[in-house]
Structures are given as C-alpha cells and as structure tokens.
N, C-alpha and C positions, 0 to 999 in steps of 0.2 A: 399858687402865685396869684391866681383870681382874686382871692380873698384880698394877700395883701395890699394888691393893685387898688381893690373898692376902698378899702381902710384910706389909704396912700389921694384919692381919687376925691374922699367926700371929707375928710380929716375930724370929723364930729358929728354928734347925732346919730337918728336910729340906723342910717347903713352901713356906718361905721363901728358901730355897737355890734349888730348882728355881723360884720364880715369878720370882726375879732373875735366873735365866738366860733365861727366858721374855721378861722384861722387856729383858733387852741385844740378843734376837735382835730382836724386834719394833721396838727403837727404832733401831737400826743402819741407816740407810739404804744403805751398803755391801750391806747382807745381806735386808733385807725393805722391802716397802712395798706400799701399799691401791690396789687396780686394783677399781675401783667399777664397778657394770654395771646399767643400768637401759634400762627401755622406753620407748619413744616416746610415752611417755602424761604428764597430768600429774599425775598424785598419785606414779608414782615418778620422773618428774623432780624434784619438791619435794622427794622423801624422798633420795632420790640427793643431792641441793643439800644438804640438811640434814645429811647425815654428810659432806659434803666440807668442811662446813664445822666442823663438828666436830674431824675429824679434822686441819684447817689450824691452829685457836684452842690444839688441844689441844699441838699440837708433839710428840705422843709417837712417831707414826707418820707418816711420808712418802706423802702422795699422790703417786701416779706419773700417774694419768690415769683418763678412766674411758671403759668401754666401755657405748656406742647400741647395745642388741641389737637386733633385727627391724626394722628400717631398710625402708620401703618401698622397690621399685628405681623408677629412672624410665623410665618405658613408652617416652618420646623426649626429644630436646631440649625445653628449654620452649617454644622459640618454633615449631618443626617442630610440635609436640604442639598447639599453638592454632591454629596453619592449617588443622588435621588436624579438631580436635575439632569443631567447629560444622557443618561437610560429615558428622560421622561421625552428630554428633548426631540430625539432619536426617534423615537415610538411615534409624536405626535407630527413626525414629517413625514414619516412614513404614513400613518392614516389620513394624515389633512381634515379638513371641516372641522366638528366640532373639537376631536382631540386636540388636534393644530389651536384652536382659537383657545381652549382652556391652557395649553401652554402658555403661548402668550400675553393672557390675564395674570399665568402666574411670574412669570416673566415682568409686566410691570409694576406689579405688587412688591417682590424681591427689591425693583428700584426703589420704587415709594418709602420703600422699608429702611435705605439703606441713606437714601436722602434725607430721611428723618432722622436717623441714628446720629447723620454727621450735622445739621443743624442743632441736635439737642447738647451734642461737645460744644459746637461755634455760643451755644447760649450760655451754659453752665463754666465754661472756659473764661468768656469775655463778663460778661455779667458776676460772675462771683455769688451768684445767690442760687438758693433752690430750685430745681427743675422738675418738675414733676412731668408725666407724660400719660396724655388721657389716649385712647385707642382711639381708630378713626371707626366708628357704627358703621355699618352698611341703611340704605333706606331711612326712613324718616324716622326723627327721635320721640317715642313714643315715653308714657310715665314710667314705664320698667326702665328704661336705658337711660332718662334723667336721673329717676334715682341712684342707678350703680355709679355714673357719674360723680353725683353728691355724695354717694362712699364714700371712692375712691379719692376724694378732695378730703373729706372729714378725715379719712385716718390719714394722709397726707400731712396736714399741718407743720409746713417748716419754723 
C-alpha cells in the first residue's frame, strides 16, 4: 500500500516511477510474497490473523504462509507422556527439590506444548494458508541452529 500511496502522493516523476516499479515487484506473485511469522501466544496470533487477513481483502500482495516460531517440542508421545506423568508426578512429591522442580519444568513445557498446538489450529483454521511450525531452541541461536532453521523452511516451501 506504501508504494501505491507514493504513486497516488507524487502522480509523476522519478518517485512515482520508482514506487510503480516498487508496486509491480510486490504485486507479482511470480516474484514476491508475505511469509508472516508469529509466536505461540495470543496477542500475536490475533495480530499475525489480522494482517493475513489484510493482506488476503487487500489482493495487492500474495500470502504464501506463515511461520509458528518457538513451537514447544513434545517431551513424548501424548499417550506414552500420560502413563508416564502421574507415576512421575507422585515420585517428584515425594522427593521434593530438584526431582519436584524438574517435574514442574515438565509440567510447563507439556502447557507451552499444548498452547502451541491449539494457536497453530486458531492460525491454519482462520487464516486458510500454510502453517509451518519451527521448534522453540533452548539458549542462544548459534550458526548450527540457524541453519537447521533455514532447512526446515527450504524443504517447507508452501
């Protein structure tokens, strides 16, 4: 919309020249289009929903899909993981300290997990296009973990 707006703005001459080349690269879906990228949470799930849908009303620009960054991983199977939990539960109240506290990391991870699962439905449901879902790394993103990153986007491709 920038583009058209300067087009729209200056009606002739070179910034109107360059915001209509501006304007054919961005509208060309041959050549460009909006790869959207939001968190596992909901206010920019909503805001993520809100420019796809923008961007679908508007027809200037091509959604291609969007990317779930920090995606909790899942610790086990769901139903391996319920067998598990309640023996794990049990055990880590009875010792307390560190056992206790590693339960309840996994205890919020299991959330993380599950809040994630149900915003990446609320996206792929309401939005209509590609969802991809990158893991959430632990610690800082070093060049090994950019790269798998950039993998897992390259064979991606919606």
């Amino acid at each position: 919309d920038a583009a058209r707006t300067m087009m729209n703005v200056t009606g002739s001459g070179p910034l109107h020249d360059n915001s209509a080349l501006i304007a054919e690269l961005l509208e060309d879906p041959t050549r460009s289009a909006a790869l959207l990228v939001s968190l596992p949470e909901e206010m920019p799930v909503s805001e993520t929903l809100e420019a796809a849908s923008h961007l679908q009303e508007s027809g200037h620009i091509a959604l291609t899909g969007i990317v779930l960054n920090a995606v909790e991983n899942a610790l086990a199977d769901e139903q391996q993981l319920e067998a598990w939990w309640d023996e794990l539960r049990q055990e880590g109240r009875q010792l307390g300290g560190h056992p206790l506290a590693a339960i309840r990391s996994g205890e919020a991870s299991i959330q993380r997990r599950k809040q994630a699962l149900k915003h990446a439905n609320r996206l792929r449901r309401e939005s209509r296009v590609p969802v991809i879902e990158l893991p959430r790394l632990p610690g800082q993103l070093g060049h090994n973990e950019l790269f798998e990153l950039g993998q897992q986007l390259r064979e991606w491709r919606p």
